[in-house]
C-alpha positions, -999 to +999 in steps of 0.1 A: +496+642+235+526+618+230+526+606+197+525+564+191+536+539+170+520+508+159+534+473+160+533+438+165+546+417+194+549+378+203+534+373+236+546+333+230+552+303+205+525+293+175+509+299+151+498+333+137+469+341+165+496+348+188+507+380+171+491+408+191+487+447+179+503+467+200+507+508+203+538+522+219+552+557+223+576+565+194+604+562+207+636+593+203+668+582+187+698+581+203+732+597+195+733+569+170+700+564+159+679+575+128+640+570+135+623+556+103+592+556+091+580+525+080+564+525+051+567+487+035+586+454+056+585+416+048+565+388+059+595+358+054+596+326+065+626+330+090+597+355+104+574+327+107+599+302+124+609+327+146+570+334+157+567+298+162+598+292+176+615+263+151+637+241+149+629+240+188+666+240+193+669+277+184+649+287+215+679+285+235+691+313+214+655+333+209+641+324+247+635+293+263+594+302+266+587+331+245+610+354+222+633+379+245+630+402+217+594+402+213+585+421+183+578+406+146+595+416+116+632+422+102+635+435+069+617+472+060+617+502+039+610+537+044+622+575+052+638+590+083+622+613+101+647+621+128+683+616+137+709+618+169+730+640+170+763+620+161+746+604+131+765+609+100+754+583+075+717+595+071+698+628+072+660+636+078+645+631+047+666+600+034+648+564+020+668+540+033+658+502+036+676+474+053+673+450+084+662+456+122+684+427+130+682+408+161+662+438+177+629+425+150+599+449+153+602+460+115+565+451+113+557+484+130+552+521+114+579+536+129+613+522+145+648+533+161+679+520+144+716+525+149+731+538+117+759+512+120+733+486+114+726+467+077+712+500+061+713+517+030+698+544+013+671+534-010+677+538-049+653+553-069+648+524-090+632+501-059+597+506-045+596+505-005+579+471-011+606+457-032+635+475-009+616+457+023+628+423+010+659+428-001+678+416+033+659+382+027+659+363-005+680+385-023+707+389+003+701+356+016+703+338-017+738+361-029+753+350+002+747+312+001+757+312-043+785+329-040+802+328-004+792+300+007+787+272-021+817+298-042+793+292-074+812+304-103+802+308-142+799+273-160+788+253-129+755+236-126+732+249-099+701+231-081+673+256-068+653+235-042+623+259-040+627+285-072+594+301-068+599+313-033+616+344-018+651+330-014+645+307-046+631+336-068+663+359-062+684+326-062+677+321-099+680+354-113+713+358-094+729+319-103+721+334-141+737+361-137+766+349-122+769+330-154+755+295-144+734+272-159+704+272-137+677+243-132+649+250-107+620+232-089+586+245-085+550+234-087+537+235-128+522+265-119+549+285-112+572+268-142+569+294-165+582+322-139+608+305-132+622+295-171+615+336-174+634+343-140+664+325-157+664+285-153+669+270-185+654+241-166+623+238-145+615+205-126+581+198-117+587+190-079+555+170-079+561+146-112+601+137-106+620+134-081+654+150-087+678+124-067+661+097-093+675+117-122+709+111-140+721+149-135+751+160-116+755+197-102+783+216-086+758+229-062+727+221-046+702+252-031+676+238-004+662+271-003+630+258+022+651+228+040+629+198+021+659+174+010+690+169+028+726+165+018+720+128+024+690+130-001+713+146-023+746+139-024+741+113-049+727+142-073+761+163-070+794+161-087+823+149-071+832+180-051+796+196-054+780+213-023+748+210-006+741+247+006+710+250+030+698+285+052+676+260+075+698+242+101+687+216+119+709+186+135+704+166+101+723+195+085+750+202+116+758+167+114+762+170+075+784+195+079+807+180+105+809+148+088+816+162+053+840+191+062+864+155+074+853+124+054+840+137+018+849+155-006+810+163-016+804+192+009+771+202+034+776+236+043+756+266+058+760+299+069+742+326+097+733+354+067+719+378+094+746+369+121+770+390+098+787+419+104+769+448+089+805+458+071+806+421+051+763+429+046+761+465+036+789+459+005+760+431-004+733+445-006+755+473-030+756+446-055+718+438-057+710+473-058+730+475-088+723+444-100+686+457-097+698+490-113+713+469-146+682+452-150+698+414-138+673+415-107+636+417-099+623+409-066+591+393-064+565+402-049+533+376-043+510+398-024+511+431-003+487+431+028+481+461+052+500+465+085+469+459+104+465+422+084+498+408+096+484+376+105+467+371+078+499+375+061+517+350+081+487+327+073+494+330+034+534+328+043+530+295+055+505+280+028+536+274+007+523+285-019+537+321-026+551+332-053+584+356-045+576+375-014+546+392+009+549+424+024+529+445+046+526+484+041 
């Protein structure tokens, strides 16, 4: 009897319904390849925009009708079980944790992945549902501070969005970086985030930040809800507005700023990286994890078999940190 694994698959655009459970034979890795067992991956928001195919514009990258690559789910956790025969990073037996990339299907018990890919072995000191999430806010978020927006110790930071994956890891990481942090979040969620590391929480739904008479060096839109035109009024004279959600507002931002300002938009393609500028990444949150300086989040943890029921709670904006599925 050929053995099966169980996953999840995008027959077309919208909202959660149209995930659909599927079984397929597990599949034997290649001469690169490490099978993995699944045993915790992440529910983000990039998931969700992917599934329903936003902005619209990104269709002509993900399929003009439905997703080319049909399966749901990038970042994951778990042990392989089998490897080709020219793999040398990994061994049967080894927790590793990391991205599918643009293959998806991490929402799935088991799946094949090249060992050249964005994945590490798992530390002892992360749970398979912590290590699922790490390729999204954490990696995300250390990205955007300190490639993109080249946050350094001193500067004032902006988290659009602190209580959410990206913004979660975003604050722990600005603080340790050395920066003085100031976060937004529903009251709710204030205290989290002043324990997280902002010495100041904004209440999102009292005050509106671009009426305030602070200045910072850099602006975080973790979720895409302001804009650099919103903003730029809130930054200092060379600040930067760094967003992960582009849209033509954005693109245009960027191209008009990079020639006529010196008040920057900028934006970067995290997963579009090469796995050698990602792995070297993720090395420092695992030891920033390992010194104590980072904790990921995690809002709720929901069986495989209830992935749209995690998508549903994804997309209340209301989490806390991150969901997973185990």
């Amino acid at each position: 009897m050929t053995a099966t694994l169980s996953a999840w698959r995008i027959n077309h655009y919208g909202t959660p319904e149209v995930l659909d459970p599927v079984t397929r034979p597990i599949p034997a890795p290649g001469p690169t390849e490490i099978l993995i067992r699944i045993r915790a991956s992440a529910v983000s928001r990039a998931d969700g925009m992917m599934r329903a195919g936003k902005p619209r514009f990104a269709r002509l990258f993900l399929g003009l009708r439905r997703p080319r690559q049909n399966l749901s789910g990038t970042g994951l956790s778990g042990e392989v079980i089998a490897v080709g025969d020219n793999v040398s990073r990994f061994a049967v037996g080894d927790a590793v944790f990391g991205e599918a990339g643009l293959k998806f299907g991490a929402n799935a018990s088991h799946i094949c992945l090249d060992e050249s890919g964005v994945l590490m072995k798992k530390p002892d000191a992360l749970s398979h549902e912590d290590a699922a999430v790490m390729c999204d806010g954490p990696l995300t978020s250390l990205n955007f501070l300190r490639e993109v927006a080249e946050l350094r110790a001193g500067q004032t930071v902006l988290i659009l969005g602190a209580s959410g994956s990206l913004g979660s890891a975003a604050v722990q990481i600005a603080a340790a970086m050395g920066a003085e942090v100031t976060g937004t979040c529903s009251a709710r969620n204030a205290d989290m985030v002043a324990a997280l590391g902002a010495g100041r929480v904004i209440d999102y739904a009292q005050q509106d930040f671009t009426k305030g008479a602070e200045r910072y060096d850099v602006i975080y839109d973790t979720l895409g809800v302001s804009s650099f035109a919103k903003a730029k009024r809130s930054l200092t004279q060379h600040g930067r507005y760094i967003c992960p959600v582009l849209g033509l507002g954005l693109l245009s931002a960027m191209l008009w700023t990079t020639v006529a300002s010196a008040r920057e938009a900028r934006f970067s393609a995290t997963g579009m990286l090469k796995p050698e500028v990602l792995r070297p990444m993720l090395g420092t949150l695992t030891r920033m994890i390992e010194d104590g300086k980072l904790v990921p989040v995690i809002d709720r943890v929901y069986p495989l078999a209830d992935l749209i029921e995690a998508h549903r709670h994804m997309e209340t904006g209301h989490k806390r940190g991150n969901v997973v599925v185990v």
